[in-house]
C-alpha positions as CSV (number, residue, x, y, z in Angstrom):
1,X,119.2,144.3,-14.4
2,X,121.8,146.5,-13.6
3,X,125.0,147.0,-15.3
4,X,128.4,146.0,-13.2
5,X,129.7,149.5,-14.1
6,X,126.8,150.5,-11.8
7,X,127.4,148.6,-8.5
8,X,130.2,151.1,-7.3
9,X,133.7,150.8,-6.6
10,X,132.9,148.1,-4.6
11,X,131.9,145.7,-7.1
12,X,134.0,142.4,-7.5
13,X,135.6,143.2,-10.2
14,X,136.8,147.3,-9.4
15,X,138.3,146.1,-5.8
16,X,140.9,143.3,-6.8
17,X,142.0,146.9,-8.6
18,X,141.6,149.1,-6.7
19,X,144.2,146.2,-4.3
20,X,146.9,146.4,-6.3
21,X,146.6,149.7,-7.0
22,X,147.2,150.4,-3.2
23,X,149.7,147.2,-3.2
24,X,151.7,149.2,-5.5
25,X,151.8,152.3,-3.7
26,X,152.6,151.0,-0.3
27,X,155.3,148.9,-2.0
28,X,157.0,152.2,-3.4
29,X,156.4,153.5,0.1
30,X,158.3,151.1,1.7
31,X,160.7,151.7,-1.0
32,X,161.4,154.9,-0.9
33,X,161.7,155.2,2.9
34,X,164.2,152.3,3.2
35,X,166.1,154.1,0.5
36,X,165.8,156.8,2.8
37,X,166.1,155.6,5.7
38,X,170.0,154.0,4.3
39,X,171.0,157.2,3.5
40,X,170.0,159.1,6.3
41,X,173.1,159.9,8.6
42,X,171.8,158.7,11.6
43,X,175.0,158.6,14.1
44,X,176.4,162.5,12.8
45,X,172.5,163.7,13.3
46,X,172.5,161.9,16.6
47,X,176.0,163.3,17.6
48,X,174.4,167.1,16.9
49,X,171.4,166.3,18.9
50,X,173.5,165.0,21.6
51,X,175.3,168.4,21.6
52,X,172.7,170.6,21.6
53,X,171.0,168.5,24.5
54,X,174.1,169.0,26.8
55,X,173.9,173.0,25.8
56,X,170.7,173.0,26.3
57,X,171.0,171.6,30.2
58,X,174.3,173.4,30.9
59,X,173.8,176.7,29.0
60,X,177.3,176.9,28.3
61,X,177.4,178.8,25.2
62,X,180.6,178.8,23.2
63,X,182.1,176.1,25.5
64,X,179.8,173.2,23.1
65,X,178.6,175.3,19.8
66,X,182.2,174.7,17.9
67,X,181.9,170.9,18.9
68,X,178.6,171.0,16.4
69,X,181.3,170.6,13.3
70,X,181.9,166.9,14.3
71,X,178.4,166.1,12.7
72,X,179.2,167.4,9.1
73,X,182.8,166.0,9.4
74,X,181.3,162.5,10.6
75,X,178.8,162.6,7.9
76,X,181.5,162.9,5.0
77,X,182.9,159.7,5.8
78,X,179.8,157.4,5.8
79,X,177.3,159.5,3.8
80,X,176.8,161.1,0.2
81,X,176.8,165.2,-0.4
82,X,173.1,165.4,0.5
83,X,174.0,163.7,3.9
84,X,176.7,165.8,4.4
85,X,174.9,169.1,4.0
86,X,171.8,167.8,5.8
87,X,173.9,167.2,8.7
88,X,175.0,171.0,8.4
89,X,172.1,172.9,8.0
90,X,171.2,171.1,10.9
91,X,174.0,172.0,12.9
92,X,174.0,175.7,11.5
93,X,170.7,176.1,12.1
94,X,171.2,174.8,16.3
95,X,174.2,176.4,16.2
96,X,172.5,180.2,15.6
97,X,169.4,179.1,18.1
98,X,171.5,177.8,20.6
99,X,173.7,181.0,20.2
100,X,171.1,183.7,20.5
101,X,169.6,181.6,23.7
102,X,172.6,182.3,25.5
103,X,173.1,185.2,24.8
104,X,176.7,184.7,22.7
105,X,177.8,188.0,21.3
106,X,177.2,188.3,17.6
107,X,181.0,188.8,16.7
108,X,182.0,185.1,18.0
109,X,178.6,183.6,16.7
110,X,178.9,184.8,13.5
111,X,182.5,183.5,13.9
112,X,181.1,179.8,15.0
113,X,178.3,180.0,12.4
114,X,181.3,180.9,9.6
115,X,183.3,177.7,10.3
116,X,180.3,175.5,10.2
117,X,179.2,176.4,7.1
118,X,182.9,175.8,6.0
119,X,183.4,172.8,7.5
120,X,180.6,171.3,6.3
121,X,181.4,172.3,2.5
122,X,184.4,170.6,2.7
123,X,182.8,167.7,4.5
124,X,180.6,167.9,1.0
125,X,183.5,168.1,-1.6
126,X,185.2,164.9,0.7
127,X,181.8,163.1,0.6
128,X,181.9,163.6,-3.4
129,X,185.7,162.6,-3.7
130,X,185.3,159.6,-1.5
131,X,182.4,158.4,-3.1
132,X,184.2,158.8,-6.6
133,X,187.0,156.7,-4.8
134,X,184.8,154.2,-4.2
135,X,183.0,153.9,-7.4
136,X,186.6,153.7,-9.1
137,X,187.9,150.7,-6.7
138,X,184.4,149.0,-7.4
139,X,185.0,149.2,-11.1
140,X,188.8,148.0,-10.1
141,X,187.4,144.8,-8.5
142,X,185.5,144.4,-11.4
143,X,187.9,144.1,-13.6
144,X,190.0,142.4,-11.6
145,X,187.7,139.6,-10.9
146,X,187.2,139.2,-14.4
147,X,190.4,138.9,-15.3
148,X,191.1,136.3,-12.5
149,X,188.4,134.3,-14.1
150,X,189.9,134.4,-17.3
151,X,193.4,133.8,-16.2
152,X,192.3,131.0,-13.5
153,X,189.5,129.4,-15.2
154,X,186.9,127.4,-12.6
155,X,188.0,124.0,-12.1
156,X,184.7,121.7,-12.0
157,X,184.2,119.1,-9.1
158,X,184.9,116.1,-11.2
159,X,188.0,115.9,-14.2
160,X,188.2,112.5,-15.8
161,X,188.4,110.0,-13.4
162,X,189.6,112.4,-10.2
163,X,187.4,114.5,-7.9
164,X,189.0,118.0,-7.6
165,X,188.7,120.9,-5.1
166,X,190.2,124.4,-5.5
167,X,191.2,126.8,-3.1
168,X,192.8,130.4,-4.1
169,X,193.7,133.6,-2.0
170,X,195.1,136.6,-3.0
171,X,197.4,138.7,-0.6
172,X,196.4,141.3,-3.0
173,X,192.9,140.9,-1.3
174,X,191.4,144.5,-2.9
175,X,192.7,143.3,-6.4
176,X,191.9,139.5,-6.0
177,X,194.3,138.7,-8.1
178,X,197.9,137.5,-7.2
179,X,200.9,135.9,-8.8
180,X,199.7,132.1,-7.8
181,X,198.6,130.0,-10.5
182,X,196.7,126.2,-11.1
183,X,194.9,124.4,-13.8
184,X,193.9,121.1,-14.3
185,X,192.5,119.9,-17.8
186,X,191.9,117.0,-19.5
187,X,193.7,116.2,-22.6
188,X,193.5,113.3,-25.1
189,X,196.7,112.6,-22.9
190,X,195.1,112.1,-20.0
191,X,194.3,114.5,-17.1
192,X,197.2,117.2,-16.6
193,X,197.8,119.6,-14.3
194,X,200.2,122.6,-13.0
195,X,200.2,124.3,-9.5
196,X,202.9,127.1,-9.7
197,X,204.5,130.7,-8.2
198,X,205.9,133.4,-9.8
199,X,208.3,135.4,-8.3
200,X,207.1,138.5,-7.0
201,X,204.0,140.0,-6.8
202,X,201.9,142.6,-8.8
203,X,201.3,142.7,-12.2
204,X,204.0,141.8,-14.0
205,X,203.5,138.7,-11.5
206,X,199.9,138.1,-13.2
207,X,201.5,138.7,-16.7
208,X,203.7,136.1,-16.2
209,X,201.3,133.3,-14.4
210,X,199.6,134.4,-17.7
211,X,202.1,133.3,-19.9
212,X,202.9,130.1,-18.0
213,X,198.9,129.4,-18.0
214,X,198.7,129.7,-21.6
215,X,201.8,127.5,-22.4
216,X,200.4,125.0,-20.2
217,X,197.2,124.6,-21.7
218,X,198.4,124.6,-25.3
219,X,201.5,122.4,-24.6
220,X,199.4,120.1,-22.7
221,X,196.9,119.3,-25.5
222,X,199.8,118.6,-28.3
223,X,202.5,117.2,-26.7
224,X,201.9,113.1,-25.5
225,X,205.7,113.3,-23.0
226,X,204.9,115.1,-20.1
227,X,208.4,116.4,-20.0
228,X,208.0,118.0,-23.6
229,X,205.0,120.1,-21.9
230,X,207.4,121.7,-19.1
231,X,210.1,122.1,-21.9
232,X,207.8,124.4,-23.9
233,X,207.3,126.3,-21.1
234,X,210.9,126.3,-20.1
235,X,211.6,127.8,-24.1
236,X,208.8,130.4,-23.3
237,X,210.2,132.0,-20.2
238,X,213.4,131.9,-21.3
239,X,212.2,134.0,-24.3
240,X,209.9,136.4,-22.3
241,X,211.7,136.7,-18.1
242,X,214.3,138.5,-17.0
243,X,217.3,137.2,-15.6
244,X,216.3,137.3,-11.9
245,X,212.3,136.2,-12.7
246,X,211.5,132.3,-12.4
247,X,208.5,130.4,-11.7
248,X,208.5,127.6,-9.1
249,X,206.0,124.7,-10.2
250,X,204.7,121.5,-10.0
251,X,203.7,119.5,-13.4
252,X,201.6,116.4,-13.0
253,X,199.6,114.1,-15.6
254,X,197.6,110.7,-15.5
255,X,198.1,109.0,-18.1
256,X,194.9,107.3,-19.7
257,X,194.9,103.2,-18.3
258,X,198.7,104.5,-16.7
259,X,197.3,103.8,-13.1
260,X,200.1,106.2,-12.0
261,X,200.4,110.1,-11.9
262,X,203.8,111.4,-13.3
263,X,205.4,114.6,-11.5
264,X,207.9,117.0,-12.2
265,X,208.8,119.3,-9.9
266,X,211.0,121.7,-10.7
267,X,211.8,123.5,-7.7
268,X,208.3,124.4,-6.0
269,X,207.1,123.1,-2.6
270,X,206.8,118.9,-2.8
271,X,203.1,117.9,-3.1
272,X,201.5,116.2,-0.1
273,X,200.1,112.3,-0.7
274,X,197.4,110.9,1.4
275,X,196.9,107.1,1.0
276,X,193.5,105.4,1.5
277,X,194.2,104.5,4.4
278,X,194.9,108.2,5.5
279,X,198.9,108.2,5.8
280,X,200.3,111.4,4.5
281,X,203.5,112.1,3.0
282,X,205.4,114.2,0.9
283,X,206.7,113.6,-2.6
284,X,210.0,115.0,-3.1
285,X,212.1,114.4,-6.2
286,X,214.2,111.8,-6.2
287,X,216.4,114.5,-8.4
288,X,215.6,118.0,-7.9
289,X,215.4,120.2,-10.9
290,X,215.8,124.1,-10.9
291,X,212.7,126.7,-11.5
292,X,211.3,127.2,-14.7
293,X,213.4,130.1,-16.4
294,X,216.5,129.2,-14.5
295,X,217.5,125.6,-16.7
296,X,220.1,127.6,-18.9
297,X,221.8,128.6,-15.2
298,X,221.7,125.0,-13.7
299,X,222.8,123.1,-16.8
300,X,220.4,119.8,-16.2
301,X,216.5,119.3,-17.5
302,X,214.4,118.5,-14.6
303,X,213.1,114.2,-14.3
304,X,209.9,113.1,-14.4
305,X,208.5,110.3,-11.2
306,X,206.2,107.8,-12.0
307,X,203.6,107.9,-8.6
308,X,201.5,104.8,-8.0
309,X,198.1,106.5,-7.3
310,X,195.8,103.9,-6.5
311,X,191.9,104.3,-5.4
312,X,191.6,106.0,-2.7
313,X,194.4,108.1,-2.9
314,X,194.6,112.0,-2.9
315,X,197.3,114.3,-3.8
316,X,197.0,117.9,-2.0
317,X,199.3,120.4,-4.6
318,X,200.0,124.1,-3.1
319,X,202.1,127.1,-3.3
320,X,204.0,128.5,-0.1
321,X,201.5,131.3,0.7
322,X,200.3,128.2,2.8
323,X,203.3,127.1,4.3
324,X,205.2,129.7,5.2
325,X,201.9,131.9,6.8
326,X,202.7,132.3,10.3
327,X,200.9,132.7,13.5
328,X,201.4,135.8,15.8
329,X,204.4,133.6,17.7
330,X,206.0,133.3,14.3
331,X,205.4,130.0,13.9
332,X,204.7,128.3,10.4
333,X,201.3,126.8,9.3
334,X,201.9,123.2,9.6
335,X,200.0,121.9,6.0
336,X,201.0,118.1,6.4
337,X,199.2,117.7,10.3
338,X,196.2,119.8,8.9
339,X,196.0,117.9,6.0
340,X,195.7,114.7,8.6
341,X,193.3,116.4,10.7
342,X,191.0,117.4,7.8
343,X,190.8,114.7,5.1
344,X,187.6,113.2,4.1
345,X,186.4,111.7,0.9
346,X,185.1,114.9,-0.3
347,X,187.8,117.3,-1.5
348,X,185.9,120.3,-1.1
349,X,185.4,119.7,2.5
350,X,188.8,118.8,3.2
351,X,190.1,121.9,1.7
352,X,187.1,124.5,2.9
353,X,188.6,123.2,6.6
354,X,192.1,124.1,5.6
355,X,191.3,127.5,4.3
356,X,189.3,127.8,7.2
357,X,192.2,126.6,9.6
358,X,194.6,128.4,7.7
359,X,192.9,131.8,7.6
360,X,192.6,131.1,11.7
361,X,195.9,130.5,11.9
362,X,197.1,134.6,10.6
363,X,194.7,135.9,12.3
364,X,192.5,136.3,9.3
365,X,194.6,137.5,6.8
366,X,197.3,136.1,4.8
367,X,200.1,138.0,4.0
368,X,201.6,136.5,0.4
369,X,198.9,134.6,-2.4
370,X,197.8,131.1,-1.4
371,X,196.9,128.4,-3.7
372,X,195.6,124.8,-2.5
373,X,194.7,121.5,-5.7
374,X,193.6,118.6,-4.1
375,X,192.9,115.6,-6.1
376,X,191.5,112.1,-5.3
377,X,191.0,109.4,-7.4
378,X,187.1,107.5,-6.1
379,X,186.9,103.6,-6.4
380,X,185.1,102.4,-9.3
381,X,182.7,100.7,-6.7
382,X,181.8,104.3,-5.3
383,X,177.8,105.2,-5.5
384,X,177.9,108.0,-2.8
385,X,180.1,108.2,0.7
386,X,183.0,105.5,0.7
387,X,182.3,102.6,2.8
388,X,185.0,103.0,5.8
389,X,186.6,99.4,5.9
390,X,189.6,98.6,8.5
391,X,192.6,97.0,7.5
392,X,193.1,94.1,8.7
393,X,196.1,94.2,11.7
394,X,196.2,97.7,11.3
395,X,195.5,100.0,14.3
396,X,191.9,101.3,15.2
397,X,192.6,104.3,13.3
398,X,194.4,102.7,10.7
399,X,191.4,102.7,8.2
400,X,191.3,103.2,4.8
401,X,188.6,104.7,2.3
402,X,187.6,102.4,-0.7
C-alpha cells in the first residue's frame, strides 16, 4: 500500500493546504490593491490625462503644457507625498513628450519642465504638512472626546425610578466639547440632577462646567436639603470665578417616596413639563433667583418648588443653545411646540426627533453648545409600550399615557 506522502499534491490531505495557502495570498492581494487603490490619486492623474489628450488633438504646444501643474497641486490636497510626486513624474514626464512632439523650443520647455518639477515639490512638502495637520487634530479629538466623557459621564437609559434620554452638541463641533453641562445620579437622597451653562465658551468654559460637575456630584451625595447642594456650589464659584463669570442652572431632585421633584432654578431657561395626558408647560419660579456666582451681587438665596410629578409625567431640562438657534429668517427654534410634536413614551425617541428637528432647523449646524435631559417617570403597571387610555370628556386628542 502506498504511503499518502506518495499520492501527489493532490491527495486529500495536501489540497485543503495547498487552499488556504492560495486563500491567503489572494486575500493579501486584495489587500494590498485596495490599499492601493485608496491611495492612488485618481482625479489629479485623470486631470493630467485630460490635458495631454486635448494637446494631443489640438497640438497646441505651450498654450496647455503649463496647465499640467494643476495635477501635482490637486494631488497635495487629497493625497500623501508618494501621491504627490507620482502625480509629477507623470506630468513631467508628458510634459517633455508632449514638448518635443511639437516642436517647443528647448529654452521655454526646459522653462515648463523647471516649474513642474518645482511645483510639485512644494505640492510634496504641503502633502507632508497637511497630513501632519491632520494627524495632530485627530490626536486633538482624541483627547477631546475623552475628556468630554470624563467631564459628562454617560447617563444610562433607566436612573431609579425615571427613564432618561441625553442629548449634547457642541458649537465647538472639531473639539466636541463645549461649556454646557448635565448629570443625573442617584444618591441615597434620591435621584438628583443639574442641567447648566457657563458663560462663555472655550476652555476656561470646560474648566468651569468642570468645577460645577464636581461640586454637584459630591454635594449631592452628602447633603439631604437640596438647597444645601446649590449652596456648595454657590461657595465654590464664589471662591474660584471672576467677577463677570456665572453659571445659569437648573437643580432638581426626587426625593425617595416624595412623589414630587423639587427645582431650583437659579436663573437658567425654565424646564418644560409634559403631563400624561401630553399638555406641555413651563416651570418658572414662583421667585426667581440669580445665577450661580452672582448671590453675593443680588443679596437673596434662590427657593426651592416642590413639582407634583405623577406617572406619566416627563420633564424636558435644556440649555439655550436650543432656544435661541435660529432659522435662516431669524426666527427662534420653538422647543415647547416640538416638544408637543415629538413626545412619546420613550425618551430617546422623543429627543433623537428634536435633535433631528433642531439640527433641520440651522441648517445643520448650530451655532452655541446645546444640551437637552428628558426625564419620565413610567407607571408601576408598565411591562413594555404604555397602554394609550382616553380621558374620559377630554377631546380625541386629549389622551394620556399610563
Amino acid at each position: 500500500m502506498s504511503h499518502p506522502r506518495d499520492l501527489g499534491d493532490d491527495h486529500w490531505a495536501v489540497r485543503p493546504f495547498r487552499n488556504r495557502v492560495a486563500g491567503t495570498r489572494a486575500s493579501a492581494r486584495r489587500r494590498a490593491f485596495a490599499q492601493l487603490a485608496a491611495g492612488t490619486p485618481v482625479l489629479p492623474v485623470l486631470i493630467v490625462t485630460v490635458i495631454a489628450l486635448v494637446d494631443l488633438a489640438g497640438g497646441a504646444g505651450m498654450i496647455w503644457l503649463p496647465l499640467l501643474a494643476a495635477g501635482p497641486a490637486l494631488a497635495a490636497t487629497t493625497n500623501g507625498p508618494r501621491g504627490v510626486l507620482s502625480v509629477g513624474v507623470l506630468s513631467v514626464a508628458l510634459g517633455a513628450t508632449l514638448g518635443i512632439r511639437d516642436g517647443v523650443p528647448g529654452r521655454e520647455l526646459a522653462a515648463v519642465l523647471s516649474a513642474l518639477v518645482a511645483v510639485t515639490l512644494a505640492s510634496g512638502l504641503a502633502g507632508v504638512l497637511r497630513g501632519r495637520r491632520e494627524r495632530v487634530l485627530a490626536a486633538v479629538r482624541s483627547v477631546a472626546e475623552t475628556a468630554q466623557h470624563a467631564l459628562l459621564k454617560p447617563v444610562p437609559s433607566t436612573v431609579g425610578p425615571f427613564q432618561v434620554a441625553v442629548r449634547y452638541s457642541a458649537a465647538a463641533a472639531e473639539a466636541r466639547i463645549g461649556g454646557d453641562l448635565y448629570a443625573l445620579i442617584p444618591t441615597p437622597h434620591g435621584v438628583r440632577l443639574i442641567v447648566g451653562d457657563v458663560r462663555g465658551k472655550g476652555l476656561p468654559a470646560v474648566g468651569t462646567a468642570a468645577l460645577v460637575l464636581g461640586v454637584f456630584r459630591e454635594a449631592a451625595h452628602d447633603e439631604p436639603d437640596l438647597l444645601a447642594v446649590v449652596d456648595r456650589i454657590e461657595r465654590s464659584l464664589a471662591r474660584n470665578l471672576g467677577h463677570d463669570d456665572f453659571v445659569t442652572a437648573v437643580v432638581a431632585g426626587y426625593p425617595q417616596a416624595a412623589g414630587h421633584l423639587e427645582v431650583v432654578n437659579c436663573g437658567h431657561t425654565p424646564p418644560l413639563l409634559v403631563r400624561a395626558c401630553g399638555s406641555v408647560t413651563p416651570v418658572e419660579p414662583a421667585h426667581p433667583s440669580p445665577p450661580l456666582g452672582l448671590r453675593a451681587l443680588a443679596g437673596h438665596a434662590p427657593s426651592l418648588h416642590a413639582l407634583p410629578f405623577a406617572d406619566g409625567d416627563q420633564l424636558l431640562l435644556y440649555t439655550d443653545g436650543v432656544t435661541e438657534a435660529r432659522d435662516h429668517g431669524r426666527a427662534f427654534y420653538p422647543l415647547a411646540e416640538g416638544l408637543e410634536r415629538h413626545v412619546s413614551h420613550e425618551p430617546a425617541r422623543t429627543l433623537d426627533a428634536l435633535h433631528d428637528e433642531l439640527l433641520a432647523h440651522v441648517g445643520g449646524r448650530l451655532h452655541d453648545d446645546a444640551a437637552l435631559l428628558l426625564i419620565r417617570k413610567p407607571a408601576a403597571s408598565e411591562a413594555g409600550a404604555p397602554a394609550e387610555v382616553t380621558v374620559p370628556g377630554a377631546a380625541p386628542e386629549a389622551r394620556c399615557y399610563l
